[in-house]
C-alpha positions as CSV (number, residue, x, y, z in Angstrom):
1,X,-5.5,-77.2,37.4
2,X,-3.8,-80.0,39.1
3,X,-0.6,-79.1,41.0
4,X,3.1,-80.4,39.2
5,X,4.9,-82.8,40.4
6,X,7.5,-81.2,42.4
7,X,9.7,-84.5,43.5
8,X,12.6,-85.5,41.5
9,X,12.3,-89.5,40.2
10,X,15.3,-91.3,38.0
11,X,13.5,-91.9,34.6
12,X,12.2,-95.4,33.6
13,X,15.2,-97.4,31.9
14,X,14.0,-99.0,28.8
15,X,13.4,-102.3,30.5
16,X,10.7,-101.3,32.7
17,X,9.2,-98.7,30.4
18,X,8.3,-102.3,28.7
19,X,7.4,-104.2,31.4
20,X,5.0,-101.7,33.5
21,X,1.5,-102.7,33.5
22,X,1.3,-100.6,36.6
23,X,-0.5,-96.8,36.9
24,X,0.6,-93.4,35.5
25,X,-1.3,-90.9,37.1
26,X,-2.2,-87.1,36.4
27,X,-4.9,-84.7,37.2
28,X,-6.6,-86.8,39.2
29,X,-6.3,-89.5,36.2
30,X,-5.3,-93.1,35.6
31,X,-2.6,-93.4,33.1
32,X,-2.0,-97.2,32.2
33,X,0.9,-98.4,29.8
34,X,-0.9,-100.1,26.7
35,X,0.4,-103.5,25.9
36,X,0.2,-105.3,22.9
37,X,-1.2,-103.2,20.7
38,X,0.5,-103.8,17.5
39,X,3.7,-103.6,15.9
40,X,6.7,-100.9,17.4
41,X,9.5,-102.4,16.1
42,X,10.3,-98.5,14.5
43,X,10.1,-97.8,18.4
44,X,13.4,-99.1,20.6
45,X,16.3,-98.1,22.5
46,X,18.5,-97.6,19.9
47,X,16.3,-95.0,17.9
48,X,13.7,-95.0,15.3
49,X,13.4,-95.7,11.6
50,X,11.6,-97.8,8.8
51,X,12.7,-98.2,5.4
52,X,15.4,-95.8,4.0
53,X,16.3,-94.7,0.5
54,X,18.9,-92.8,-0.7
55,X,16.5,-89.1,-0.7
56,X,13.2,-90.8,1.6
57,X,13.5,-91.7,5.8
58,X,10.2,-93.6,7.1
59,X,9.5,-93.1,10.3
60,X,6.6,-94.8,12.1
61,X,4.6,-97.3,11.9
62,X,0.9,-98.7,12.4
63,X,-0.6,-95.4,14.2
64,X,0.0,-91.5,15.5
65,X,1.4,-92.8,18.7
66,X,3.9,-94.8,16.9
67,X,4.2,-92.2,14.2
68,X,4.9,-89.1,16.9
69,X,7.4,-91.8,18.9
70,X,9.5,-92.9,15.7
71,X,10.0,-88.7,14.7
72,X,10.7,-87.6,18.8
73,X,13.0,-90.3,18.8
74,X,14.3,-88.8,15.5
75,X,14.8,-85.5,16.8
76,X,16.0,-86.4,20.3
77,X,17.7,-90.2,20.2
78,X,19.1,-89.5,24.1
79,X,22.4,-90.9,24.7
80,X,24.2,-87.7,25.2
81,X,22.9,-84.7,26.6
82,X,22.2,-82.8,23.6
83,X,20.5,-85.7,22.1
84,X,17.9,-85.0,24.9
85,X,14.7,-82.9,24.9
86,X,14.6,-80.4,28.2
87,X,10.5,-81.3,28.2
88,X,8.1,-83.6,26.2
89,X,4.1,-82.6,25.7
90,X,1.6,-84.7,25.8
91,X,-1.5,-85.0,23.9
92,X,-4.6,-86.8,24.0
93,X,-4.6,-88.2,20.1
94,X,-9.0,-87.9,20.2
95,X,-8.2,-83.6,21.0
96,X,-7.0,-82.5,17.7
97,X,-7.6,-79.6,18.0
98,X,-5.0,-79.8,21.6
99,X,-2.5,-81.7,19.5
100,X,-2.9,-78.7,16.6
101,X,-2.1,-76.1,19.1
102,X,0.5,-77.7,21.1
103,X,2.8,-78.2,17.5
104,X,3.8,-74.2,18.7
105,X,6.1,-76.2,21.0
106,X,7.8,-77.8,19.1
107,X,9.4,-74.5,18.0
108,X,11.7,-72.5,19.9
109,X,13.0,-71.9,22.5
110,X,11.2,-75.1,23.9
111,X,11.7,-77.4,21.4
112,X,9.8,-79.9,22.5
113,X,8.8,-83.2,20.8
114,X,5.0,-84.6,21.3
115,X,4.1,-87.8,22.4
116,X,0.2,-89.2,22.5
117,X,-1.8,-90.4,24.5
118,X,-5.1,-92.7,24.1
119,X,-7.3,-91.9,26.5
120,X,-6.5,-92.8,30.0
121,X,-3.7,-95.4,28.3
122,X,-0.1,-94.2,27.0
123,X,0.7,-96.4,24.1
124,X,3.5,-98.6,24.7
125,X,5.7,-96.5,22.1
126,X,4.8,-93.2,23.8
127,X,6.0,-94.8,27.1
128,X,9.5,-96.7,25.4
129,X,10.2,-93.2,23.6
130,X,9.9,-91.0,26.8
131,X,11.6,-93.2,28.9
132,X,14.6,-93.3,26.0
133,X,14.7,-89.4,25.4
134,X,14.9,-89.2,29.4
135,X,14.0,-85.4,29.4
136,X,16.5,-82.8,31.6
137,X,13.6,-80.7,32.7
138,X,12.6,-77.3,31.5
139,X,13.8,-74.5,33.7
140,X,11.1,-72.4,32.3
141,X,8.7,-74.8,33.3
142,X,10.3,-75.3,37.2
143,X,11.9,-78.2,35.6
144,X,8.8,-79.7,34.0
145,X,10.1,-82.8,32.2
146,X,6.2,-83.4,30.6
147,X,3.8,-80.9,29.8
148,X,0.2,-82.3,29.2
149,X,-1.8,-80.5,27.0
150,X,-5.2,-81.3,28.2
151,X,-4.6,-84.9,29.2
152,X,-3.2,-86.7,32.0
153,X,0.3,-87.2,32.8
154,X,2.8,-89.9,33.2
155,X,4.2,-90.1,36.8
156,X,7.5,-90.8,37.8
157,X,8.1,-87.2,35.7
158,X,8.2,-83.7,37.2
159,X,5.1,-82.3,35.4
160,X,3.3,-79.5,34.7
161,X,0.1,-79.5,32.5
162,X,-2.5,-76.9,30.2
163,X,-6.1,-77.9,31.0
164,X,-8.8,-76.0,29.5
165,X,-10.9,-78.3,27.3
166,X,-12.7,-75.7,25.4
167,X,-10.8,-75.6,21.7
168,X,-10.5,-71.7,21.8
169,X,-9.7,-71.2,25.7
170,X,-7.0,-74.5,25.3
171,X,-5.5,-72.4,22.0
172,X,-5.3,-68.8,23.8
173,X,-3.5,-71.3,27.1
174,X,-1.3,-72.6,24.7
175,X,-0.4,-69.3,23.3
176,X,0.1,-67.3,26.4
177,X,2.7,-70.1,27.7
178,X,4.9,-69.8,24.7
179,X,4.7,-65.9,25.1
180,X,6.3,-66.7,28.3
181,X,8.8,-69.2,27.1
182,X,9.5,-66.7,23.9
183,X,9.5,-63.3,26.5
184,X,7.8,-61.8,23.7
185,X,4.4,-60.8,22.1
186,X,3.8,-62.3,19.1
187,X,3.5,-60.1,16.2
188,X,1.8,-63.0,13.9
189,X,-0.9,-65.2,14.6
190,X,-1.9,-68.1,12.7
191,X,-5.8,-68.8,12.3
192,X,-8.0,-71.5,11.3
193,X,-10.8,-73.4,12.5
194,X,-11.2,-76.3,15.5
195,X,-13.9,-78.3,13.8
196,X,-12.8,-78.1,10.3
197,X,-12.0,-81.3,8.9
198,X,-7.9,-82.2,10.4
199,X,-6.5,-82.6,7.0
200,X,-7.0,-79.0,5.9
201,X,-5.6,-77.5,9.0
202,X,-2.8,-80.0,9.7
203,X,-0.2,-78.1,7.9
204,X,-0.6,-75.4,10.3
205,X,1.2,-77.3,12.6
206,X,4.7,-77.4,10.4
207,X,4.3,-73.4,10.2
208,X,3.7,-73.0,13.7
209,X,6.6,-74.5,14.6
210,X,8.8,-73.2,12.2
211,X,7.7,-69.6,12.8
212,X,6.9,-69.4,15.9
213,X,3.5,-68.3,15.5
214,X,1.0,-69.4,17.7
215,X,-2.2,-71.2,16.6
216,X,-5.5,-69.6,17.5
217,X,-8.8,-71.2,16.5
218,X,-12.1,-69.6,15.1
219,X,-15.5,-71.4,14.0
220,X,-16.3,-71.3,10.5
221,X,-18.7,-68.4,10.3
222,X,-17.7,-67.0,14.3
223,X,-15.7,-66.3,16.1
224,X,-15.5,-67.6,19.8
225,X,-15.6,-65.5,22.9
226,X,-12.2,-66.9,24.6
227,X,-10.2,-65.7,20.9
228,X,-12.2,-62.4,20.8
229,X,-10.4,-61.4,24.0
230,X,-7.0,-63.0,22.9
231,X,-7.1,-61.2,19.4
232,X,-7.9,-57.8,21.4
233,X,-4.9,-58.4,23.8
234,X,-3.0,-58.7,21.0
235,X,-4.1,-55.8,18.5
236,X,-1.8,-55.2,15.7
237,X,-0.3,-58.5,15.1
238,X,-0.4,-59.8,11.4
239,X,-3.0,-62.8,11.4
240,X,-2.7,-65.8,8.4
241,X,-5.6,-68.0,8.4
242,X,-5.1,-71.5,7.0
243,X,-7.7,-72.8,4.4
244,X,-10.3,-71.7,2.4
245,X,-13.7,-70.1,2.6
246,X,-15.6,-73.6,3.4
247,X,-12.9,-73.4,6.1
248,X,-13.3,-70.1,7.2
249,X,-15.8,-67.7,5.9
250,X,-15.4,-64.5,4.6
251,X,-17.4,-62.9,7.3
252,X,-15.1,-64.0,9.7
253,X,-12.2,-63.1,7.9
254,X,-13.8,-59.5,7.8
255,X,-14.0,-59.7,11.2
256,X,-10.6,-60.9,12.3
257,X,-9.2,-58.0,10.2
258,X,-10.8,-55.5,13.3
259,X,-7.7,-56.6,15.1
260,X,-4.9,-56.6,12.6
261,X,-4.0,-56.8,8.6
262,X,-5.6,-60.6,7.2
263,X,-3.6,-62.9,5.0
264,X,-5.3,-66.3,3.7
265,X,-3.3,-69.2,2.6
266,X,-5.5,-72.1,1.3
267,X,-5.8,-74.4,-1.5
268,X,-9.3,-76.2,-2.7
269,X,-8.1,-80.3,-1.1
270,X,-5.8,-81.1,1.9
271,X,-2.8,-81.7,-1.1
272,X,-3.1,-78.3,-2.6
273,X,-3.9,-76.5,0.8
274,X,-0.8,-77.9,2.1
275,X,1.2,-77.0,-0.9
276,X,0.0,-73.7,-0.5
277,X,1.3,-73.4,2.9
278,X,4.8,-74.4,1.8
279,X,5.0,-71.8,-0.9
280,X,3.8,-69.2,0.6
281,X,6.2,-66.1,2.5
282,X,5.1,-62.7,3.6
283,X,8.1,-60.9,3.6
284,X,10.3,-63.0,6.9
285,X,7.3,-64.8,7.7
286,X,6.8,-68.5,5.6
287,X,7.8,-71.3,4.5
288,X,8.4,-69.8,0.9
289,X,9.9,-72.7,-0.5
290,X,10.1,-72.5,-4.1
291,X,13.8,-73.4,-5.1
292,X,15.8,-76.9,-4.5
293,X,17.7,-77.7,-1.3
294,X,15.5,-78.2,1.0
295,X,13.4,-81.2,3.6
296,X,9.8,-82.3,2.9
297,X,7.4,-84.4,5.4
298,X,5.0,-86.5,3.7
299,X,1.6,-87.7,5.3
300,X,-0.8,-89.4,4.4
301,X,-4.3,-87.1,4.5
302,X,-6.3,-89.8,6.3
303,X,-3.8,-89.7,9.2
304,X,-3.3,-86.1,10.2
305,X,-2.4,-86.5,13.6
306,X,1.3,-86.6,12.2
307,X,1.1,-83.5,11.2
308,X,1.3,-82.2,14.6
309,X,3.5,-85.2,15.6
310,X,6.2,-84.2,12.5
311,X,5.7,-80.4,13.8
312,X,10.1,-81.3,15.4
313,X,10.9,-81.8,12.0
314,X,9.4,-78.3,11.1
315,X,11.6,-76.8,13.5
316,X,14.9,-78.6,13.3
317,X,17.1,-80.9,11.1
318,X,16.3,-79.9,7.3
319,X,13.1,-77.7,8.5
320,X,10.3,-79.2,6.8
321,X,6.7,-78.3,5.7
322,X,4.2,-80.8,5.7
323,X,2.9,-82.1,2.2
324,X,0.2,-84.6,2.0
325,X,-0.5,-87.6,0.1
326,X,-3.9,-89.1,-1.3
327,X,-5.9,-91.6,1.5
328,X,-4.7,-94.4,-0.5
329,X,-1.0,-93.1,-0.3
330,X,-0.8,-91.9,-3.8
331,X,0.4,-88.6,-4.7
332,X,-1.8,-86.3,-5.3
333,X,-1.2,-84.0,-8.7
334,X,-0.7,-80.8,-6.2
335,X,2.0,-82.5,-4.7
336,X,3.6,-84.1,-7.8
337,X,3.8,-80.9,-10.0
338,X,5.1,-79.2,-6.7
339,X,8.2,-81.9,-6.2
340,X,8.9,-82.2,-9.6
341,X,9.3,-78.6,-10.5
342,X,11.4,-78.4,-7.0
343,X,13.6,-81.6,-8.3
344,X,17.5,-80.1,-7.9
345,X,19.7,-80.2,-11.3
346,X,23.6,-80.6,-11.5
347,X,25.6,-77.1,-11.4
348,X,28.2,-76.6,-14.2
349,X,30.8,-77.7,-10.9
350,X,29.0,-80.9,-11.3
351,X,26.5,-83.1,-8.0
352,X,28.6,-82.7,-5.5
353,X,28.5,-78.8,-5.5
354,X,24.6,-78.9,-5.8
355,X,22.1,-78.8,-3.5
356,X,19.7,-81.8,-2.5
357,X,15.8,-82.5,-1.4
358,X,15.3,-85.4,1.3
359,X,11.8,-86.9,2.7
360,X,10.7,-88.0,5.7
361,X,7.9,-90.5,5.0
362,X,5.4,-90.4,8.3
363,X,3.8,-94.2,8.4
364,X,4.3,-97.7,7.3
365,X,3.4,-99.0,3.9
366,X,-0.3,-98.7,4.8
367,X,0.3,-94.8,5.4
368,X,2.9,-94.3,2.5
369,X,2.8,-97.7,0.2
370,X,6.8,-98.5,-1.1
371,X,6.0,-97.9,-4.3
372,X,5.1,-94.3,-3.4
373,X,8.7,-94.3,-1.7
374,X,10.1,-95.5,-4.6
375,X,8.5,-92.5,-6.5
376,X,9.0,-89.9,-4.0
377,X,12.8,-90.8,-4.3
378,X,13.4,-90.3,-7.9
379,X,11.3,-87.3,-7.7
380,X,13.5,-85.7,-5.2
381,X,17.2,-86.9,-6.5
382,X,19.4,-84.2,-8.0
383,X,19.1,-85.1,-11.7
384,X,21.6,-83.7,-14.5
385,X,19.3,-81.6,-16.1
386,X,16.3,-79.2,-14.0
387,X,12.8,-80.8,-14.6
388,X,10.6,-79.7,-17.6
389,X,7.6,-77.9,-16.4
390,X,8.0,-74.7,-15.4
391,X,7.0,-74.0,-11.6
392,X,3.1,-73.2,-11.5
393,X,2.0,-70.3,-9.4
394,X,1.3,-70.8,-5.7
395,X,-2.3,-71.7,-4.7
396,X,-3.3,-69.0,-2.8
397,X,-5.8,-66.8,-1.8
398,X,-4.5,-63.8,-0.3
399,X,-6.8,-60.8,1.1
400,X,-5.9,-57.4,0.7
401,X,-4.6,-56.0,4.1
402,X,-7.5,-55.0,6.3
403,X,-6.3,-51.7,9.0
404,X,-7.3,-52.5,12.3
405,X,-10.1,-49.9,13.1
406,X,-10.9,-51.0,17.0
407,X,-12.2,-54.0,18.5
């Protein structure tokens, strides 16, 4: 592990953040500022944002880089002290399964937004949205303004930095640092699976955040070595593991339910998976939305690195789970029978007393085409009358509480 940087530096104004085509260094690494790699106009000084409708935001643009910039700029504009984050993580955007388990920070008491990486280069929207958040420092984290997660650091930033590779080992680092940050044990634990296809197990990053509930990864039909030991640390804690069987098997389940009582949340597709997630509650634990009144992100299931990068808007603002949309942008029939039966109606004290849906829209047009915006905002208005259909039950697949019986 590389040692922080210990020496205080003045944080790149905007200017420079632009003009640098010199080196950021971490770990032993060479950092270098892309330039000219597409459109970041949603990316500036002055904040973030696409198109807006009266219920839809857009934030993003071409890629995840631009995608996690436009929502950490969101979250944390700068200008004034509270408007800035105390640390930002870093993620390599080819480690999903790094930027999966890091979305646990983005939840409290850290709070911190994520920016990506591309290899050895930070995007020039990484790089303008770092040096516009200007981050205080984490006392936690011996005033750590960046935390890399398995990647290599900008300099001019006091850092500190997570570096096992491994998917399991990097999850169980992960975890043990926000046990730290939290001064607590976690009594749930989210599961799924590192090489399972992203979609499936992106909206475990919303729920991480949200909850608190560390990420923890498994194989489909195993269970790795570096968890094993993690899971028996922890015996007792209440484990959920996101998606279905052809995610994670039933044996494995079985097995996982040696260290504490098993709960499965999935759905057949990335849409109905995701919706899923967002229904589902466990007593305190959940997103359990099933009533009006509330935020929704919406992705498109081709990009699911924005899960992960919308996990701040999980945590803060309007608190909002992760839905996805089709890999042309469309919405899926999951998602549509799930927004319309959630679309808000007029009380008898009339609008202004009721209670109102909004949408953040992660992408540009390619991601989320207009006319899905279009949609997505009549879907979510507060409408005179409640919609027709009655809510459908949740999509889920829940196991019957297994006792822990030893490791």
């Amino acid at each position: 592990m590389c040692a922080p940087v210990r020496t205080t530096v003045r944080p790149l104004n905007f200017a420079l953040a632009l003009a640098l085509c010199g080196v950021f260094a971490g770990c032993g690494k060479t950092l270098t500022v892309e330039q000219g790699a597409g459109p970041i106009a949603s990316v500036g000084p002055q904040g973030a944002g696409g198109l807006v409708t009266k219920n839809t935001s857009r934030l993003g643009g071409s890629g995840a880089a631009v995608d996690a910039a436009a929502v950490a700029l969101a979250v944390y504009p700068g200008r004034t002290l509270p408007g800035r984050p105390r640390t930002v993580v870093f993620v390599d955007a080819g480690n999903w399964p790094a930027a999966l388990a890091a979305s646990t920070l983005a939840g409290a008491p850290l709070h911190a937004p994520l920016l990506y990486t591309e290899g050895a280069t930070l995007p020039q929207a990484s790089a303008t949205a770092l040096s516009t958040m200007s981050p205080t420092g984490a006392p936690a984290l011996s005033g750590a303004q960046t935390l890399s997660v398995g990647t290599a650091a900008p300099s001019g930033y006091r850092a500190s930095e997570i570096s096992p590779r491994e998917p399991a080992a990097l999850a169980v680092a992960v975890e043990r640092l926000a046990i730290s940050l939290r001064r607590a044990t976690p009594s749930k634990l989210i599961v799924t699976a590192a090489e399972a296809p992203p979609a499936m197990t992106a909206p475990a990053a919303g729920l991480s955040a949200q909850e608190g509930a560390p990420i923890l990864f498994v194989e489909r039909d195993a269970i790795p070595q570096a968890t094993l030991n993690e899971l028996a640390r922890l015996k007792g804690a209440s484990i959920y593991v996101i998606g279905p069987s052809s995610i994670v098997s039933e044996t494995v389940v079985a097995q996982l339910g040696r260290f504490g009582p098993v709960t499965r949340i999935s759905g057949n597709d990335p849409a109905s998976n995701a919706v899923a997630v967002a229904r589902f509650t466990d007593g305190s634990f959940g997103w359990g939305v099933e009533e009006a009144g509330h935020g929704f992100v919406f992705a498109n299931g081709s990009r699911p690195l924005d899960g992960p990068a919308a996990a701040p808007l999980a945590a803060s603002g309007d608190y909002a789970p992760l839905l996805l949309l089709d890999s042309s942008g469309g919405i899926p029939r999951a998602v549509d029978e799930y927004v319309s039966d959630l679309q808000p109606g007029y009380p008898s004290s009339g609008p202004v007393h009721g209670v109102y849906n909004h949408g953040w829209l992660i992408g540009d047009e390619h991601a989320v085409p207009l006319a899905t915006q279009a949609k997505l905002d009549a879907m979510l208005e507060i409408s005179a009358r409640r919609a027709g259909r009655e809510p459908t039950a949740p999509e889920l697949e829940t196991t019957t509480p297994t006792t822990p019986t030893g490791p």
